[in-house]
C-alpha positions, -999 to 999 in steps of 0.1 A, spaced: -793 -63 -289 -792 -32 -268 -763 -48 -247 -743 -57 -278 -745 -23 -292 -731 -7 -252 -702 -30 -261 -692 -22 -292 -698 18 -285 -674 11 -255 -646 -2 -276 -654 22 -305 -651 54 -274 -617 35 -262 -600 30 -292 -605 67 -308 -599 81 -278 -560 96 -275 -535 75 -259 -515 85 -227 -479 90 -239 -453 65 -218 -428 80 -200 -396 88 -220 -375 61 -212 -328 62 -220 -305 36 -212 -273 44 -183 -239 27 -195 -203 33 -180 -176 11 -162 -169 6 -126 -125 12 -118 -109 1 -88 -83 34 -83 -68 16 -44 -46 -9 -56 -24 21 -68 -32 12 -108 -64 22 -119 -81 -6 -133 -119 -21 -140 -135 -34 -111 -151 -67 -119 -184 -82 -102 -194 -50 -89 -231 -46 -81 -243 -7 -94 -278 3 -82 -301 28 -89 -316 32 -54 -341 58 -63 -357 36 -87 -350 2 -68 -329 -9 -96 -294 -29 -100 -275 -39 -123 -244 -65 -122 -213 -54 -140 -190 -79 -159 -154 -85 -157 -143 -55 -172 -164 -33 -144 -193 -26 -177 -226 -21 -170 -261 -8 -185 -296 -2 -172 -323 1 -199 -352 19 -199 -342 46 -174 -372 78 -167 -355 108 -176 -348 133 -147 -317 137 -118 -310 97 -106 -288 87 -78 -262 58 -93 -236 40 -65 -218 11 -60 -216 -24 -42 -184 -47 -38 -170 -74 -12 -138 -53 -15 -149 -24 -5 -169 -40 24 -143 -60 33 -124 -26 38 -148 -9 54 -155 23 30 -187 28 20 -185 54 -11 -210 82 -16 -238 84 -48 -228 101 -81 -257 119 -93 -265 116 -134 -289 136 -153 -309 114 -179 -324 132 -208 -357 117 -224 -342 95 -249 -311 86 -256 -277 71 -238 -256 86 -209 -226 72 -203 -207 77 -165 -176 61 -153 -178 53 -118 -144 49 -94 -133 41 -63 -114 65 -43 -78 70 -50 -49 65 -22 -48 104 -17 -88 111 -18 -96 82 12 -65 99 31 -81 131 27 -116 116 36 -106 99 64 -74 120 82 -88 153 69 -57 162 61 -36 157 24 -12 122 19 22 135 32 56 120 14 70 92 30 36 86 51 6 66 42 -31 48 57 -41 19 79 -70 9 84 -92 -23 95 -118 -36 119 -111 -60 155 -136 -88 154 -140 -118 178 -147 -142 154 -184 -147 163 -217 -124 170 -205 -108 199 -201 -67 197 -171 -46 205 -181 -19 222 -147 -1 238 -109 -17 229 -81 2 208 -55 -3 188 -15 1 195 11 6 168 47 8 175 79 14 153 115 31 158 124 60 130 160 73 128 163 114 135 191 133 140 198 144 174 228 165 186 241 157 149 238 126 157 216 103 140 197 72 167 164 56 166 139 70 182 112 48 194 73 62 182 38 46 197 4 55 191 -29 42 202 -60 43 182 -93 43 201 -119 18 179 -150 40 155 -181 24 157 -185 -12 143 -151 -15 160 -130 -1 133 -95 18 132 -78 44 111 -39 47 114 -29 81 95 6 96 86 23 60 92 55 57 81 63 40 45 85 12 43 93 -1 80 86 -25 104 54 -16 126 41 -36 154 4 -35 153 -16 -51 180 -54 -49 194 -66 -48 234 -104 -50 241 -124 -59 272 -126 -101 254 -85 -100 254 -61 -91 233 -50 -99 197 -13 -110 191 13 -89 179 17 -90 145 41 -68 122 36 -53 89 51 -29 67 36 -1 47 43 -4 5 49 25 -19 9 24 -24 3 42 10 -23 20 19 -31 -10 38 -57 -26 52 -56 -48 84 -84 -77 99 -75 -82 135 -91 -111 153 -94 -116 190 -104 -153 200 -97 -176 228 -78 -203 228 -52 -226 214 -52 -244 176 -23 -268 168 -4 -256 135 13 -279 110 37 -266 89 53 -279 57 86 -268 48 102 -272 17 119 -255 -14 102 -241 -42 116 -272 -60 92 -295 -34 125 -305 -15 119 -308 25 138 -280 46 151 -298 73 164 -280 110 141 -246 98 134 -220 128 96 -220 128 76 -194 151 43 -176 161 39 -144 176 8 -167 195 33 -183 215 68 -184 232 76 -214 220 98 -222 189 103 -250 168 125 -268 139 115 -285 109 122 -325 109 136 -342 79 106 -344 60 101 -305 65 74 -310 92 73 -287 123 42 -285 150 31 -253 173 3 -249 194 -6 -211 187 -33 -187 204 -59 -182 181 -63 -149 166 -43 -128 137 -6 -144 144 24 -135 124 42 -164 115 77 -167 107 104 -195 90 138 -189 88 168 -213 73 204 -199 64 207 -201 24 168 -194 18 152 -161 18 130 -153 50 92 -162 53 68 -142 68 29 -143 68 1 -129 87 -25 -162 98 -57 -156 114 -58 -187 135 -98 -200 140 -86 -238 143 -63 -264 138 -43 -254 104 -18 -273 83 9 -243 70 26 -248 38 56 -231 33 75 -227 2 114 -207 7 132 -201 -24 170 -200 -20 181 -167 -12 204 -150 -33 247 -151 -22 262 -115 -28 300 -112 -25 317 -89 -6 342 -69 -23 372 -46 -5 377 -12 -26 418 4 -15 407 44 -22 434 73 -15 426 102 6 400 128 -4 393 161 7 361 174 32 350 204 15 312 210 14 298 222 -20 288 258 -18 253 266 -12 252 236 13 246 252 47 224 276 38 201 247 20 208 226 55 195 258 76 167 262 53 147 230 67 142 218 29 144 182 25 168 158 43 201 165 48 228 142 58 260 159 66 296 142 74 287 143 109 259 117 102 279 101 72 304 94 97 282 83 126 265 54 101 298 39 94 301 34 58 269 15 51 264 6 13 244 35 -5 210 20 -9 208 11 33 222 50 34 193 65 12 166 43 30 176 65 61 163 95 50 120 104 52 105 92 18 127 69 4 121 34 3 140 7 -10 125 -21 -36 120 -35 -67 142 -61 -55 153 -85 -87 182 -112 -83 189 -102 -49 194 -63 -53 169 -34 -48 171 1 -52 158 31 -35 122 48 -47 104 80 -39 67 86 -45 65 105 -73 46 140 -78 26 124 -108 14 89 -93 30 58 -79 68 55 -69 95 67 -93 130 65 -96 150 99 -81 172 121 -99 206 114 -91 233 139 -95 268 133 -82 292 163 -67 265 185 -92 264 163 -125 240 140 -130 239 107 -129 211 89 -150 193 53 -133 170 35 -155 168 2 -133 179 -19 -105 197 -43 -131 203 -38 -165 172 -53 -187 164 -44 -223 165 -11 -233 176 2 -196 216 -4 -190 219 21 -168 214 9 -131 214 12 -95 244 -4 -92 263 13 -112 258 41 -88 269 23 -58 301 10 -79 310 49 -90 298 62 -54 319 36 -24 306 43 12 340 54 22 344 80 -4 306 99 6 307 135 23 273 141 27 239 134 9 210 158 4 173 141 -5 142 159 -21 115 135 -21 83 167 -25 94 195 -49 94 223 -21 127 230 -19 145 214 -49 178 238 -58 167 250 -91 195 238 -109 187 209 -98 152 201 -103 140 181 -130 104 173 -116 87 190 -141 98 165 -167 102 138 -147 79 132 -120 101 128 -94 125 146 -67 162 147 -63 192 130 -47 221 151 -44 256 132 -36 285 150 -23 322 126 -26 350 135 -8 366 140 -41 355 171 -52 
C-alpha cells in the first residue's frame, strides 16, 4: 500500500509541476544561383549545410531549399557542389540571424566573373582581359609537389606606327594542391597552355578565352601511349573521306579512309585534337587521353561567302578635328592611316578585332560581328557612328524585329575607303558627344572614311 501511494504522489509531483519551455524553433528557406556561367541562374543539386548545427539540406532543381526547425540565434549557412569542386573555389559562409519563430528567407550565390577575379588576382576584371584557372593532376594518387604552368600567345601593338605581333609568355608557379591561376589573359585569342612537373610534361593544348572572362582548365600529366579511333562524318551521318586528323600528343598525322575512319597513337594526357576537310567547318576538342578512345566527329559544312570587287573614286585624307589630341591623350585605341594602311584593307570585322576589347562572335550562317563587354553585364553590341553620325546595329543578320545589321555596316563602310578607326571599349575617355553608355551599356566605335 505504502509503495503504491510513493507512486502515485510521484506522478501527481511530475505532472503539476511546470514544464521546461522547448527551445524556439523557425524554418531557413532561399535558393542557391550559379552567377559563373555569365547568366545568373538556379544552381540545381546543391548540398546547403548548416555546419554549426551539423545540419544539411539538399536543394532541388531550381537551387530551393528549407531547414525546419532551426534554434533561433546567429547561424553559419554555406554551400556544396561538384561544380565548384571541380573548379577548385571553395566559397566562404553567409551568416543569417534566425528570430524565435517564424521564416527567414536568404538567397545564396556563387561568385560572379568580376568578384572571383577580384578574389583571386586582387585586382578589378580589366576590359578585354579575363581568368584561368585549373589544377595539373597525374591521373592517380601520386602528389605534385613543385611543376608550373606556361601560357603563350602573340597580341598585335603598334610599334614605330607600325602595327606587328608581338609575342607574350608567362609561367605560373603551381598553389598548393597543384593548382594555377592565369590573370589579365587576353579575351578572344589563341593561347597555348601547357604544364611541366618533375613526372613530365603535359601536351600543348590551345584554348581561347569567351566574352564570359572565365575559364577553367584540367591538365593531366600521364605516361604513355593510347591508340585513338576517330569517326569522321557529316552531321548528316555521311563518312568524310581524305580528312586531316591530328593530336598535339604526337608528330604524326593522319587521313580519314572512306568509311570516315582514321587511327593515331597519342601520349596520354590533355591533347588537343584537331580535324580539318576543305568545304566543312574546322573541329577542335580538348581530350584527356587515360586509354584507348574511339573519337567521333561530326563536321557540318562550312558556310561559302563570295567575294565581291567594289570600283570606288578617290577620297580625301583629312583627319576629323579633335583627332590628335584624343590619339595623344592615351584614351582608348586608336588606329590611324598609318596602321589602316599597314593592315592592307582587311574587311571591317577582322579590323575591329585588332583593337584591345573587342571580340568577334555571335557567328550565324557564316558571319559574326564584333562585341565589347559591356559596362552593365555580359557582351554588348558597340555604338557605331560613321565620320560623326551614327550608325545603329541591332544584329549580325537581320532576324525579327532587328533589320539593322552588321553587315550593313561593312557594305556602307569598304576597307579601301577607311581613314582611321577610334575604339572605346571602358567609358574613360568616350568624346562626350559621343557617348551613349549611360543608356546603352556599352562603349563606342568611331569610323573615320576617306570621304569626309
Amino acid at each position: 500500500m505504502s509503495s503504491s501511494f510513493a507512486l502515485i504522489s510521484t506522478l501527481l509531483i511530475v505532472l503539476l509541476s511546470p514544464l521546461t519551455p522547448l527551445p524556439a524553433q523557425s524554418r531557413v528557406s532561399g535558393v542557391v544561383l550559379d552567377s559563373l556561367s555569365g547568366v545568373v541562374r538556379p544552381l540545381g543539386s546543391a548540398i546547403v549545410t548548416m555546419p554549426g548545427l551539423q545540419r544539411w539540406a539538399d536543394a532541388d532543381s531550381l537551387g530551393r531549399f528549407t531547414f525546419h526547425n532551426v534554434p533561433a540565434g546567429r547561424h553559419a549557412i554555406s554551400v556544396l557542389h561538384a561544380a565548384l569542386d571541380s573548379l577548385d573555389v571553395a566559397l566562404p559562409p553567409s551568416f543569417i540571424d534566425v528570430p524565435e519563430t517564424g521564416e527567414v528567407t536568404t538567397v545564396l550565390a556563387t561568385p560572379g566573373v568580376r568578384s572571383l577575379y577580384a578574389a583571386m588576382c586582387g585586382a578589378a576584371l580589366r576590359d578585354g582581359s579575363g581568368l584561368l584557372i585549373g589544377r595539373v593532376s597525374l591521373g592517380d594518387d601520386t602528389r605534385l609537389d613543385s611543376g608550373s604552368v606556361n601560357l603563350s600567345w602573340t597580341e598585335m601593338e603598334i610599334v614605330q606606327s607600325k602595327l606587328v605581333r608581338v609575342p607574350r609568355t608567362t609561367s605560373l608557379a603551381l598553389h598548393t594542391g597543384a593548382t594555377f591561376v592565369a590573370c589579365d589573359v587576353p579575351l578572344g585569342q589563341p593561347i597555348r597552355v601547357e604544364a611541366s612537373t618533375s613526372s613530365g610534361s603535359s601536351s600543348p593544348v590551345e584554348i581561347s578565352l569567351s566574352d564570359l572572362a572565365f575559364r577553367h582548365l584540367p591538365l593531366h600529366v600521364r605516361k604513355g601511349q593510347h591508340r585513338l579511333t576517330f569517326s569522321v562524318m557529316a552531321n548528316t551521318g555521311v563518312p568524310i573521306e581524305n580528312a586531316d586528323v591530328s593530336s598535339s600528343g604526337t608528330q604524326e598525322k593522319t587521313r580519314s579512309n572512306a568509311t570516315g575512319r582514321a587511327t593515331l597513337m597519342s601520349t596520354a594526357g590533355t591533347q588537343s585534337i584537331t580535324v580539318l576537310k576543305v568545304g566543312y567547318e574546322a573541329h577542335i576538342q580538348l581530350l584527356d587521353v587515360v586509354r584507348d578512345t574511339i573519337v567521333t566527329v561530326a563536321m557540318p559544312r562550312a558556310a561559302v561567302a563570295l567575294t565581291t570587287k567594289r570600283i570606288v573614286g578617290q577620297f580625301g585624307s583629312t583627319l576629323p578635328e579633335g583627332f590628335d589630341e584624343r590619339r595623344r591623350a592615351g584614351f582608348g585605341v586608336i588606329l590611324g592611316p598609318d596602321v589602316i594602311e599597314q593592315l592592307g584593307g582587311i574587311e571591317l570585322g577582322s579590323l575591329l578585332s585588332q583593337a584591345r576589347g573587342v571580340t568577334l562572335g555571335g557567328t550565324i550562317r557564316g558571319r559574326s560581328m564584333p562585341f565589347i563587354r559591356g559596362f552593365k553585364a555580359g557582351r554588348c553590341i558597340p555604338n557605331y557612328f560613321v565620320d560623326g553620325s551614327p550608325f545603329v546595329v541591332e544584329a549580325v543578320v537581320p532576324t525579327a524585329g532587328k533589320s539593322r545589321t552588321f553587315a550593313d555596316l561593312d557594305a556602307a563602310v569598304p576597307p579601301e575607303s577607311i581613314l582611321a578607326i577610334e575604339v572605346y571599349a571602358s567609358p574613360v575617355g568616350i568624346p562626350p558627344e559621343f557617348d551613349l553608355s549611360s543608356s546603352t551599356g556599352c562603349g563606342t566605335i568611331l569610323i573615320w572614311t576617306k570621304r569626309r
